[in-house]
C-alpha positions in Angstrom: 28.8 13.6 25.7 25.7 13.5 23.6 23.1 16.8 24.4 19.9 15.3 25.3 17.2 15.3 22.6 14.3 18.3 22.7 10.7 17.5 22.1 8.7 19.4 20.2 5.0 19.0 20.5 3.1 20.2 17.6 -0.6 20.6 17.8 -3.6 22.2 16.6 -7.1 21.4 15.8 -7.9 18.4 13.5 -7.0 19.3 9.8 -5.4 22.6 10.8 -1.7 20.8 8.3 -0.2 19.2 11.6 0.8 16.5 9.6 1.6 18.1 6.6 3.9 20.6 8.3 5.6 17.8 10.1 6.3 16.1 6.9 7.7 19.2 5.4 9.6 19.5 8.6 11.1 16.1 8.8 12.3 16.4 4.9 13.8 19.8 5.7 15.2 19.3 8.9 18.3 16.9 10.0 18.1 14.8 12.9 14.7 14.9 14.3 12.4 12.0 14.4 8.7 11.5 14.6 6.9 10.2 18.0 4.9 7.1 16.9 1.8 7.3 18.7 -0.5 4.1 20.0 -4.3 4.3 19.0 -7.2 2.6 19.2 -9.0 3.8 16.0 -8.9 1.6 12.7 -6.0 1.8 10.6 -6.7 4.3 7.7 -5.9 3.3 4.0 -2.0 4.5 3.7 -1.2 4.0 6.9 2.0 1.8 8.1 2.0 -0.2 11.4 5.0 1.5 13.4 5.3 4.6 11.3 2.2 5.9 11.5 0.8 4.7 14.6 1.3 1.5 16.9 -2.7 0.3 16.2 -3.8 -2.1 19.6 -6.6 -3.1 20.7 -8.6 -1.1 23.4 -8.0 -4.1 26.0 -4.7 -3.9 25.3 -4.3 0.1 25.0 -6.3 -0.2 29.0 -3.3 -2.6 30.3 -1.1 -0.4 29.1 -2.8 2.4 30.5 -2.9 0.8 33.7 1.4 0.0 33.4 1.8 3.8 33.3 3.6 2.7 29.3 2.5 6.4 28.4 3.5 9.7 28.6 0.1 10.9 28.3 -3.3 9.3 26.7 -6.2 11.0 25.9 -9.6 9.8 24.2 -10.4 11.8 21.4 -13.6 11.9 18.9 -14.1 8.3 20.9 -10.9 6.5 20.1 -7.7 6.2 22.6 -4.6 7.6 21.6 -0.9 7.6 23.7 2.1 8.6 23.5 4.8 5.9 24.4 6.9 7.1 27.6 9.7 4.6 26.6 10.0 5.4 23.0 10.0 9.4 23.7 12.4 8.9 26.7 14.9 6.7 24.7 15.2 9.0 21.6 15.8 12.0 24.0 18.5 9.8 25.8 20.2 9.4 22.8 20.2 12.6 21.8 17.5 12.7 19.3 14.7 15.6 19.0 11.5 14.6 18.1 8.5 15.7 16.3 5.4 15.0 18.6 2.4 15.3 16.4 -0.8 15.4 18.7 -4.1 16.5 19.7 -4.7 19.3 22.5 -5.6 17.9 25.4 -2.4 15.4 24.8 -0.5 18.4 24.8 -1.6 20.2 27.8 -0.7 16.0 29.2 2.5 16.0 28.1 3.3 20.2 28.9 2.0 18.4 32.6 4.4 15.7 32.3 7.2 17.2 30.6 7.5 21.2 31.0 10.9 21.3 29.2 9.2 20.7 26.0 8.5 23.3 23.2 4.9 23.9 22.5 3.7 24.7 18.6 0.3 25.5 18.2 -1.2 25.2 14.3 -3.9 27.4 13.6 -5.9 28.1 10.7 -7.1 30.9 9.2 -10.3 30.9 10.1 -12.7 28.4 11.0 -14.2 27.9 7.5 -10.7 27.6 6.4 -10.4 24.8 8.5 -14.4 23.6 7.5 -13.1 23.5 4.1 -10.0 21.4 4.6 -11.8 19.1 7.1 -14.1 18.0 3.9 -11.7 18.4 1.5 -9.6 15.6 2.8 -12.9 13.2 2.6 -11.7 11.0 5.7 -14.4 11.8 8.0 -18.1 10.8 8.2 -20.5 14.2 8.8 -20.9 13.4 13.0 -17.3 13.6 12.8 -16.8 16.5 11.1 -19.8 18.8 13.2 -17.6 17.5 15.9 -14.2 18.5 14.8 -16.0 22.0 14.2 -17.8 22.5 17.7 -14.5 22.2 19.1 -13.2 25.4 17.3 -13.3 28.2 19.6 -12.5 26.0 22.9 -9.7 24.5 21.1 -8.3 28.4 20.0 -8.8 29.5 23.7 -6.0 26.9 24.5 -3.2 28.7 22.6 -2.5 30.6 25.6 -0.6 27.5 26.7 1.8 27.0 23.8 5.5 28.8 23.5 4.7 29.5 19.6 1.4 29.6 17.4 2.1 29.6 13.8 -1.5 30.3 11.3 -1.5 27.7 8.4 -2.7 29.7 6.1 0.4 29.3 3.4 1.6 25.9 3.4 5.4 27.3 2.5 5.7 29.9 4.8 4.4 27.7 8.3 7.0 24.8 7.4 9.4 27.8 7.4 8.0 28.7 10.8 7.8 26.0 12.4 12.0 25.0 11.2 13.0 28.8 12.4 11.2 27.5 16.1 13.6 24.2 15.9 16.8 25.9 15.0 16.3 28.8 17.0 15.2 26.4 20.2 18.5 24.0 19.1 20.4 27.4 19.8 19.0 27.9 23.2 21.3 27.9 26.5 19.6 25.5 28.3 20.0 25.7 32.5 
């Protein structure tokens, strides 16, 4: 019989290292995948259809909406973004764990939607920590980043609602934090 796959929902505010650690993670870790989320936002430069995200269109991101297709959707910094139900319900079927890289109000969706789940919250050091990354990584326009960084203190009032919080403030040492959380939670009795 094949144990049922756990999710792991890492999130954080934006340019906290989610993706970084994840990538760390899936290099260090065996047998986990990443969730491929659906957005509405342009494609980035670097970016792979179906690895990165599924990219639609916002008509077609509302049917699906509308079909109940996702585990939970959320619009953030005024683009849509979902999680697949049917890609995230498969891999756990089959036994697969998966890496669930996502904003916070997804993951307070998806803790609605799917309890079971463990919850990693990423935070920085501090908020000019994050300030400095967030410009550093020269993706944003300046509306964007003022946004990212009024969200700060609502967004750290919401790790109340997470099973772990790991800071980000060496790079090494929260990939190593983040793979203790999966081992120890693939260790777990489970009722």
């Amino acid at each position: 019989m094949v144990r049922k796959g756990i999710l792991f929902v890492v999130s954080g505010s934006s340019g906290v290292g989610k993706g970084t650690i994840n990538k760390a993670v899936l290099e260090k870790v065996s047998d986990i995948r990443m969730s491929v989320s659906a957005t509405t936002r342009p494609k980035r430069e670097g970016e792979v259809e179906g690895r990165d995200y599924f990219f639609v269109s916002p008509d077609e991101f509302a049917a699906r909406v509308k079909n109940g297709d996702f585990l939970e959707y959320a619009k953030v910094y005024s683009h849509m973004y979902g999680t697949p139900r049917q890609f995230v319900e498969e891999n756990m079927q089959k036994g697969y764990d998966l890496l669930l890289e996502i904003d916070i109000q997804g993951a307070m969706k998806v803790k609605e939607q799917m309890p079971q789940g463990v919850f990693i919250f990423i935070q920085p050091p501090s908020r000019e920590v994050l300030a400095q990354r967030i410009h550093g990584r020269g993706k944003d326009s300046m509306d964007s980043i003022r946004a990212r960084l009024a969200a700060y203190e609502q967004e750290m009032a919401m790790r109340k609602h997470y099973d772990y919080v790991v800071v980000n403030d060496d790079l090494e040492e929260a990939v190593y934090k983040v793979q203790a959380i999966i081992v120890a939670e693939r260790c777990r009795v489970r009722i």
